[in-house]
Each structure stands twice: as C-alpha cells, then as structure tokens.
C-alpha positions as CSV (number, residue, x, y, z in Angstrom):
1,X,37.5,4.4,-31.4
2,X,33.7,3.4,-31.2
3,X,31.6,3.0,-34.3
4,X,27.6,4.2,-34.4
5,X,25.2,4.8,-36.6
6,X,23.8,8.4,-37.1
7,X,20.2,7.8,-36.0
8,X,18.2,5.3,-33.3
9,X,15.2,4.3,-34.8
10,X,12.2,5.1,-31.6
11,X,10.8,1.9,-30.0
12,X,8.6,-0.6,-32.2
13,X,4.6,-0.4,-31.6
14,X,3.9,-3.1,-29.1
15,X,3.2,-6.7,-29.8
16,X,0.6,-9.5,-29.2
17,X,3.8,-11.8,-28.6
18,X,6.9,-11.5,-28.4
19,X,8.8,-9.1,-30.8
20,X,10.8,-10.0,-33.3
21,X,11.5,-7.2,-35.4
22,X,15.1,-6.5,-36.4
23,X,14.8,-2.9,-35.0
24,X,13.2,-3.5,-32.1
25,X,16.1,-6.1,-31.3
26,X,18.7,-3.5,-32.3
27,X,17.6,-1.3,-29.7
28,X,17.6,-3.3,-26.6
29,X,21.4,-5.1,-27.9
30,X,22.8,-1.8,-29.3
31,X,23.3,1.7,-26.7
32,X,21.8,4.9,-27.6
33,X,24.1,7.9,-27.2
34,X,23.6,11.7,-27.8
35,X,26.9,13.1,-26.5
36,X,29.0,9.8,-27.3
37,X,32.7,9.5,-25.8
38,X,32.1,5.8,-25.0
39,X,34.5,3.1,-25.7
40,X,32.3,0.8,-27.3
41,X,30.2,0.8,-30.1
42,X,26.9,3.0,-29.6
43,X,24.3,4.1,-31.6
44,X,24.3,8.5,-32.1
45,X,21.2,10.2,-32.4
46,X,20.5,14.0,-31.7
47,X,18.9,15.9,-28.6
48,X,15.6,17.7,-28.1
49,X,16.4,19.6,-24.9
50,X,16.2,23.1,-25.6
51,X,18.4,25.1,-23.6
52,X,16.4,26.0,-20.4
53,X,16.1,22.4,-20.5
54,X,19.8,21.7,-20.3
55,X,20.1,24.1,-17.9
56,X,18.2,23.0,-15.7
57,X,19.7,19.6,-16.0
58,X,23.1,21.0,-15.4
59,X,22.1,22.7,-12.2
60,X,19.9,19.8,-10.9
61,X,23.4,17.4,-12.1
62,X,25.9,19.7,-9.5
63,X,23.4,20.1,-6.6
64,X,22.9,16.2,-6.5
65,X,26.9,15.9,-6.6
66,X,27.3,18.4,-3.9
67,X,24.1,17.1,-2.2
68,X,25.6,13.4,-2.0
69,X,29.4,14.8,-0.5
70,X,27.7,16.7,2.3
71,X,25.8,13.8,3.3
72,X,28.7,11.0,3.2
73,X,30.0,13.3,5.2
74,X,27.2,13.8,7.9
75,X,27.1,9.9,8.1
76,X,31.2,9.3,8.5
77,X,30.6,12.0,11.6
78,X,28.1,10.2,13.2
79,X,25.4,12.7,12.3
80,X,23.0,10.7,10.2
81,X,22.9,7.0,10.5
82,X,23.1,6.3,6.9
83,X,23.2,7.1,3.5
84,X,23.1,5.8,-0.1
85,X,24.6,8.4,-2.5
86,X,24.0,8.1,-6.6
87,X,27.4,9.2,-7.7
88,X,28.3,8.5,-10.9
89,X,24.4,7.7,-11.4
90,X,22.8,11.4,-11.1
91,X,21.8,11.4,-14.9
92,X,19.3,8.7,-15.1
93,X,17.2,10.3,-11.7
94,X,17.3,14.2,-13.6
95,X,16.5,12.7,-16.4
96,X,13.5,11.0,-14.9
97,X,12.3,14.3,-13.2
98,X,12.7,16.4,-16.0
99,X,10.9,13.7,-18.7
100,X,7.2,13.1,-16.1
101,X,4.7,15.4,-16.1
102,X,3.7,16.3,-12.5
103,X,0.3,13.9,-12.5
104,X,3.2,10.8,-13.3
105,X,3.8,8.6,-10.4
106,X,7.3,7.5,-9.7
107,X,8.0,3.8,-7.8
108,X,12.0,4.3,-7.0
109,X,14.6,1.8,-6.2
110,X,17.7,3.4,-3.8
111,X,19.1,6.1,-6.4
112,X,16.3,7.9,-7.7
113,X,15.8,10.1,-4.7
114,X,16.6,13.2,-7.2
115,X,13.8,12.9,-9.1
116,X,11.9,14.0,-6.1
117,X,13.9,17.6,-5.6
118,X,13.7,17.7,-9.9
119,X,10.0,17.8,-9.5
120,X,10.4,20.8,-6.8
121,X,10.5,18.7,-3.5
122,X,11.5,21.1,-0.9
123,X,15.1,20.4,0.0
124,X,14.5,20.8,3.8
125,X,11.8,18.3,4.0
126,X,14.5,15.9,2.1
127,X,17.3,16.6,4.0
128,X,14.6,16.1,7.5
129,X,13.6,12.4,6.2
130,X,17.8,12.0,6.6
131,X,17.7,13.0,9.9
132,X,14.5,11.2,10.6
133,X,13.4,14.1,13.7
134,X,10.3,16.2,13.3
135,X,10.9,17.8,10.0
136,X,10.4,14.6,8.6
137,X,6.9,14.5,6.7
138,X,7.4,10.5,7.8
139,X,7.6,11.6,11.0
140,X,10.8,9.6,11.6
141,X,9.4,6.2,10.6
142,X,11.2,5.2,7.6
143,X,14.6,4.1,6.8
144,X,17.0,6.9,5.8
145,X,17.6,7.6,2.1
146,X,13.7,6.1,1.7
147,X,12.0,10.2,0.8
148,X,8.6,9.8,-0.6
149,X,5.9,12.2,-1.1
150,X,2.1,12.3,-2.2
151,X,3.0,16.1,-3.3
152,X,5.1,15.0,-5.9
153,X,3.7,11.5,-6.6
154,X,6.9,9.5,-5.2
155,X,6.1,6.0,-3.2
156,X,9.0,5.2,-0.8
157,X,11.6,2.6,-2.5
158,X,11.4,-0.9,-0.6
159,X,14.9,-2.4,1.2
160,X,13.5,-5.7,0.1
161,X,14.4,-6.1,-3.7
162,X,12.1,-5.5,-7.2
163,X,8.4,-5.0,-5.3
164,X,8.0,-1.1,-6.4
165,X,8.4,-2.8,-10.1
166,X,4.6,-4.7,-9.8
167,X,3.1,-1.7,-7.9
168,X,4.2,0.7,-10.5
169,X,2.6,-1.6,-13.4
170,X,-0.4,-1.9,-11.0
171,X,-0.8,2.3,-10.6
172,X,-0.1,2.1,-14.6
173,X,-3.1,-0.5,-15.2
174,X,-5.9,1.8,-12.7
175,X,-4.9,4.8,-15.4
176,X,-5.8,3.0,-17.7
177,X,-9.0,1.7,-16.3
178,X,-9.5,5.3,-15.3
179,X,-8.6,6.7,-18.5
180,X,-6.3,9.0,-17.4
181,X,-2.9,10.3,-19.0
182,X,-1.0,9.3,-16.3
183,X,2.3,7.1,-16.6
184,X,4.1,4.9,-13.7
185,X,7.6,4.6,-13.8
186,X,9.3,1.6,-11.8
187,X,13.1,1.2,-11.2
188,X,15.1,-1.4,-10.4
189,X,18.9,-2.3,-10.5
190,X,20.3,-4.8,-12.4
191,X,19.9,-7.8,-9.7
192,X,16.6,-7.4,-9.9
193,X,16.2,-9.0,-13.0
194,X,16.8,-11.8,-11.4
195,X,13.2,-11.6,-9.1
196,X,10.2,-13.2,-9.7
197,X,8.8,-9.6,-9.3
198,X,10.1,-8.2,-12.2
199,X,8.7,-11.1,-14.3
200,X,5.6,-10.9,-12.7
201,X,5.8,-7.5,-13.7
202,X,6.7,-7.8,-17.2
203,X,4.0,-10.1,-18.1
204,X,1.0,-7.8,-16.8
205,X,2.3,-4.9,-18.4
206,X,2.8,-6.9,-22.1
207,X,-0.2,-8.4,-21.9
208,X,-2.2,-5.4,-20.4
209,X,-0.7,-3.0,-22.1
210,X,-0.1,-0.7,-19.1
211,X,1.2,3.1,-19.6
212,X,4.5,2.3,-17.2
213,X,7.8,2.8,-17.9
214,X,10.4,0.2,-16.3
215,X,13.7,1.9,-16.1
216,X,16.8,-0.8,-15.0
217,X,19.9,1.5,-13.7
218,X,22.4,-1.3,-14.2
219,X,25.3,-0.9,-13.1
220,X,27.5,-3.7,-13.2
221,X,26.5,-5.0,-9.3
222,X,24.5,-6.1,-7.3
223,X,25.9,-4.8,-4.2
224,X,29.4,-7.3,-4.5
225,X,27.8,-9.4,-7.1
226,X,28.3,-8.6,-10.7
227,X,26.1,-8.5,-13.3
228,X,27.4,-11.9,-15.1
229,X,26.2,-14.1,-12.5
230,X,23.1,-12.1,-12.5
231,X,22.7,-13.3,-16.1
232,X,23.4,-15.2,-19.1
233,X,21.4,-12.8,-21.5
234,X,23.7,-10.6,-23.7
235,X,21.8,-7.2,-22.3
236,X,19.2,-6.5,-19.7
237,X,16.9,-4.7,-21.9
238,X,16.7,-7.9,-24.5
239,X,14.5,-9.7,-22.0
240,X,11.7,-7.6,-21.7
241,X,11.1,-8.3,-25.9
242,X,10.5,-12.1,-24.4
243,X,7.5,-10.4,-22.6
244,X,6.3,-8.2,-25.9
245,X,7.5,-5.2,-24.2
246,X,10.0,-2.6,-26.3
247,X,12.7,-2.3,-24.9
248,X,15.7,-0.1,-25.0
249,X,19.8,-0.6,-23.7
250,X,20.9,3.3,-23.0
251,X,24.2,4.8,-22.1
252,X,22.6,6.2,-18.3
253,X,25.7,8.3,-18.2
254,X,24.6,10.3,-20.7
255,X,21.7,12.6,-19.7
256,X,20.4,13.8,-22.6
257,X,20.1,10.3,-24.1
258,X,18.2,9.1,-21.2
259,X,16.2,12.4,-21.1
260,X,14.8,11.2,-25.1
261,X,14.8,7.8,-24.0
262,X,12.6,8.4,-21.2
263,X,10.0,11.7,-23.1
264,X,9.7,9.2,-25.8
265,X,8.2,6.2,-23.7
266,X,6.5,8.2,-21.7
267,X,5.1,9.6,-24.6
268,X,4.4,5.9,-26.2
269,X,2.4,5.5,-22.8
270,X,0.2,8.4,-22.8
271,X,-0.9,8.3,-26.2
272,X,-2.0,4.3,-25.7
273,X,1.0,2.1,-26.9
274,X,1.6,0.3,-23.9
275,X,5.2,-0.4,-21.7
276,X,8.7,-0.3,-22.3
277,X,11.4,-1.3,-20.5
278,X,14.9,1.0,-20.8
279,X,18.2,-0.5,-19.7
280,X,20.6,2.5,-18.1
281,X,24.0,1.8,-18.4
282,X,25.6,3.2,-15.7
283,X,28.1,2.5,-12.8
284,X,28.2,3.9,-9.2
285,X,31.3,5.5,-8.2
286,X,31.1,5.2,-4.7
287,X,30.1,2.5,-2.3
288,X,26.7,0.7,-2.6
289,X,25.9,2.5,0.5
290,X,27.6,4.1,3.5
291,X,27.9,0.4,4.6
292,X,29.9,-0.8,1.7
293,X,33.3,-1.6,1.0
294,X,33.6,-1.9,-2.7
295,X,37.3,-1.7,-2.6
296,X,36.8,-5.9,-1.5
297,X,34.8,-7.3,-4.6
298,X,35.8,-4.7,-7.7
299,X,39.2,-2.9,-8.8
300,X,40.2,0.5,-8.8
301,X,41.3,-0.2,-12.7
302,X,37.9,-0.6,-13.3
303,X,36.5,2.4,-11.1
304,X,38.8,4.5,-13.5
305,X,37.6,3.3,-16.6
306,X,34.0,4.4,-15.3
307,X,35.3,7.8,-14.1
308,X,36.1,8.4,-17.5
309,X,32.5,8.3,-18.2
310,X,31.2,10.0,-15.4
311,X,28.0,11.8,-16.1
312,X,28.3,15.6,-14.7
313,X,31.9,15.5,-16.0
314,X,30.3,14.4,-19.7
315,X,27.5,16.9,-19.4
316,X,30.2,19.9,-18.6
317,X,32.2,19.4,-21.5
318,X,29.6,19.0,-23.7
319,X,27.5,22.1,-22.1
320,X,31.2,24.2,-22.3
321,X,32.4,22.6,-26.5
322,X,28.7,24.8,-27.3
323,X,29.4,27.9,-25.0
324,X,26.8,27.0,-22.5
325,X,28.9,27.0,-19.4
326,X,32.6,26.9,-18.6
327,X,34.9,26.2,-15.4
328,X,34.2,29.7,-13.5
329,X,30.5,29.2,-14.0
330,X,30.0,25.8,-12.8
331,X,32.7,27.0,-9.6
332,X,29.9,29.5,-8.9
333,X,26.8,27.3,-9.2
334,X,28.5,24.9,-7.1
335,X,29.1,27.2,-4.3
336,X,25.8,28.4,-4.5
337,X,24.5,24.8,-4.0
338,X,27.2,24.2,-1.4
339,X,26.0,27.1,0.8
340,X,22.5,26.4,0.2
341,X,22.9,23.0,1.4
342,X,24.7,23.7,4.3
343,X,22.6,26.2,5.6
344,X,19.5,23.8,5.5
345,X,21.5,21.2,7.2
346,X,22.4,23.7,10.0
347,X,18.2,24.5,10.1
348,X,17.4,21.0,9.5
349,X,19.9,19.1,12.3
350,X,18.5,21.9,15.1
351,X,15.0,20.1,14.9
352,X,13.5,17.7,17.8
353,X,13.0,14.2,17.1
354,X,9.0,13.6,16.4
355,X,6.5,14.1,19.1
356,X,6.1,10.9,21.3
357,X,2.2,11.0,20.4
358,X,3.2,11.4,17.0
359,X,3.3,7.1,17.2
360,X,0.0,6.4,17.6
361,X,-0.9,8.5,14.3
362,X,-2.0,7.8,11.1
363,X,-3.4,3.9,11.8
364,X,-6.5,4.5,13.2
365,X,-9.1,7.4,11.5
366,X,-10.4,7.4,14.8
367,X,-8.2,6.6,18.0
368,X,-9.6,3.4,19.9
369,X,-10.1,3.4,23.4
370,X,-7.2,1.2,24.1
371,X,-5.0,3.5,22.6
372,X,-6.5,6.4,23.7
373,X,-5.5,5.4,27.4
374,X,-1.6,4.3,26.1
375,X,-1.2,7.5,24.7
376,X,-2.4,9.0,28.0
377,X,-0.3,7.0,29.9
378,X,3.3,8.0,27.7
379,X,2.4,11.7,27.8
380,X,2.3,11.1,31.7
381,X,5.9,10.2,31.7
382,X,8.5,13.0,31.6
383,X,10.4,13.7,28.4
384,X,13.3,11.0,27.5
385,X,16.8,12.1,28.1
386,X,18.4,14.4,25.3
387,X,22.7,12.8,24.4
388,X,23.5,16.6,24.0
C-alpha cells in the first residue's frame, strides 16, 4: 500500500537563489496525486475540474487512444511513413490543452501533438500533416508527427533534442516585455535534462523571471536509454530548485493531477511569479516510434507494471466509482471517435500531394527573377508519374 499525505502545498513564490525551503523541496522529491492507485508513496490532494471539465477530458482521453491505433496502423500498411503515438502518455497533452488559455503558446517535444486537437485543431488538417499531401497546412514540408499551427499557437517540435525548451522561455520573456498575460509552455522528455539547452533554459527563466512553464514527460527512456544513466539526481524536477525555479514531480498518469499542476503554474505565470518546472511521471506503452523495438532494451515485466497505471484506464474507473460514465458509455464514445476518424482518413488519404509551385512559396515576399524563371521552367514539364 502507498502512504500520502492529505494535501500538496502549491509551489513556493520564486527565489533570488536557489530555493531552499522544505516545501518547495517536498514538491519536486515527493509525487502529487488526485486519483492515487500508485504503488509508491504519493502525495493526495483534491480536484478542481468541474464536470464539463472531466468530460471533456474523458472524451479528448479515448479519441487520442483510438487516434494513435488507426495510425500505427496506416504506418504498418505502408500508408503513412511514420508515426510516434503517446500511449500510455495521453494525460499530460489533455491536460496541457485544457489548462492554456487560447492566447498561450505551446513549444512541444514528440507527444504533445493532442494539445493541438484539445485546443480545437481541425482533425483533418492533423491527420493531412500525416500524410504530408495538399491538405497539409505545411504543405508537405515537415516531418510526420511534427503538426504545428499559428491558429492555435503550437510551434512544430524539433527532431533534434531540448531546442523548443529556450524558445519557449524566449516567447515567455517578449510577454513579459510586452506586458501581456500570455504563458509559454516548453516540453521535453526526460533525456533532455541532460542538454545544454535545458540549462541554458533554466537559468534565463530563474533569473528573468519569465511566465513559462517547463513540463518534463519523463518516462523512464530515452528512446533505449533509461533514465539512470540520464542522471544521478534523485528526481528530475529537484534540479530546476538549483536554478531558483519551483518545481514540481507529478504522477503524469493521472490527468486531473496534472490538469492542477499545470492551472496552478500557469496561473503563478500570469499573475507575475515567474517559471516552474513540473516533472510528469509517466511511461510510454508502445514503441518510441513506429521505428522502435522496445521489446530489445526493456521487459515486458516492466511494461505490465506500467499498464497497471495507464492513464484512460485510471480516468475510467475513477469517472465510473462517481457515476460519470460506465462500460456501455465509453463503448459508444469510442465508436463514435472510431468512425469519425476513419471517415477523415478515407477524405484525407484521397488528396494530391502539394502543388509542384507550392516549393518556391513562403521564402521570398516577393518571387526573384531567378526563381521566377525555375518555376516557369517546372510547370513546363508534364506532371510526375502517380504509383497508383
């Protein structure tokens, strides 16, 4: 059985140096729960959501599930070229999108695509950037699984790992020069911790006090490394206090925790109390990507164990112990979502690719004469052979 205490104190007002305060280092060594069932010690404390709210988070919880299947499956039919699917990490990503307010700018690592279609993202457009053909609003560019949008204030996730961390404290410190409201959120997995970004990153937000939000999704690898040869520290969240940031260790596979972890920095941010930095404790199900084999660095004893704790499963029984959903119910949303999905792939996969001219966009305000004439010259050509 685990032992917690019945409250989590909220994260201490920032520092000048770092903090020291026996609170403050509670939080980012301890794990804040809401629904508990973990098999460690955690501390409890009590939910906000009201119930459109939780809701909302169950139905945005199931369509990511059934959102990540159908596209596994595209990619192990040759239909998609690839594909990196949150399982077993869909709470931190509603969580997020449910916590911003729609002026927020979100910097995302690979598993935070959700918080785009939380923040009403049109699912077509997301499932196009998949496909990378004309209904792409990157017009094909990008790397698959990379959505971003200006409409909902999402910057595309880098391959390369931990840069999105000091852009998101940099968006954070021209809202404060601006004097706006707005918060930036970075993410980052546990590896990179290990990055001179994410020190970088720390640093300017202590000292400048930023309104960000760094949220780590750590989830015990690296792709095939694990998190102990990532790091000596006892938690991820206890080195950010080095850098006078709060910080805060939370169970990521709880949703509603993460949901008041998250409303309650943002909120610290907005009203003028600078950064923190939230460890999610979390695991990933599947593979790191539809590249991976995890079955050659990690047990299946160990996948179980994580099962146990999986996130939509946690949210279901606690959503059905207070009569807010039950088996038959979540059957039905999940063939709603199932159909929905399908249809758009079905619309979505009969699209062309991007126009050819379509590559000498968006460089240039105005078109030099150079390119002018090479664009002249590839519309002269016929059409490339179709592989249907």
């Amino acid at each position: 059985m685990s032992s917690h205490t019945n409250s989590s104190p909220r994260p201490a007002p920032p520092a000048t140096g770092p903090v020291s305060d026996d609170a403050a280092v509670a939080l980012a060594l301890g794990l804040t729960s809401v629904m508990g069932e973990i098999d460690e010690p955690h501390q409890l404390r009590p939910t906000s959501a009201p119930e459109p709210i939780l809701q909302r988070m169950y139905r945005e919880l199931l369509r990511m599930r059934v959102l990540d299947a159908r596209m596994i499956v595209l990619q192990r039919q040759g239909r998609v070229g690839f594909y990196g699917a949150c399982t077993g990490q869909e709470a931190v990503p509603i969580a997020c999108g449910l916590a911003v307010e729609s002026s927020d700018w979100v910097f995302p690592a690979l598993r935070e695509q959700a918080i785009m279609l939380v923040r009403d993202f049109p699912l077509t457009t997301f499932i196009a950037q998949i496909f990378g053909n004309s209904g792409d609003n990157q017009k094909g560019r990008q790397m698959p699984s990379h959505m971003s949008s200006r409409t909902v204030h999402q910057v595309s996730w880098s391959s390369c790992i931990g840069p999105q961390v000091p852009q998101a404290v940099g968006t954070a410190w021209a809202a404060k020069l601006r004097k706006t409201r707005d918060v930036a959120v970075g993410f980052l997995g546990d590896g990179a911790t290990s990055e001179p970004d994410f020190h970088a990153a720390l640093t300017f937000a202590g000292v400048h006090q930023t309104p960000s939000v760094i949220v780590c999704q750590n989830n015990g690898w690296s792709i095939s490394v694990p998190t102990s040869k990532q790091t000596a520290s006892a938690t991820i969240a206890v080195k950010g206090l080095a850098y006078g940031v709060p910080s805060v260790r939370v169970d990521g596979n709880d949703v509603l925790a993460v949901y008041e972890v998250l409303r309650e920095a943002f909120e610290r941010a907005r009203s003028g109390d600078g950064p923190t930095f939230v460890e999610c404790v979390t695991y990933r199900i599947g593979a790191h990507s539809t590249s991976d084999d995890p079955t050659r660095y990690r047990t299946q004893a160990e996948v179980d164990r994580w099962q146990r704790r999986d996130p939509v499963e946690r949210f279901h029984r606690w959503l059905a112990a207070r009569g807010l959903t039950d088996d038959a119910r979540r059957a039905a949303i999940e063939a709603e979502l199932d159909a929905e999905i399908v249809q758009v792939i079905k619309e979505v996969e009969a699209l062309p690719p991007p126009s050819r001219e379509s590559l000498f966009d968006d460089v240039y305000a105005e078109l030099p004469w150079h390119l002018r004439e090479q664009r002249a010259e590839l519309l002269a050509l016929p059409p490339a052979p179709t592989h249907s």
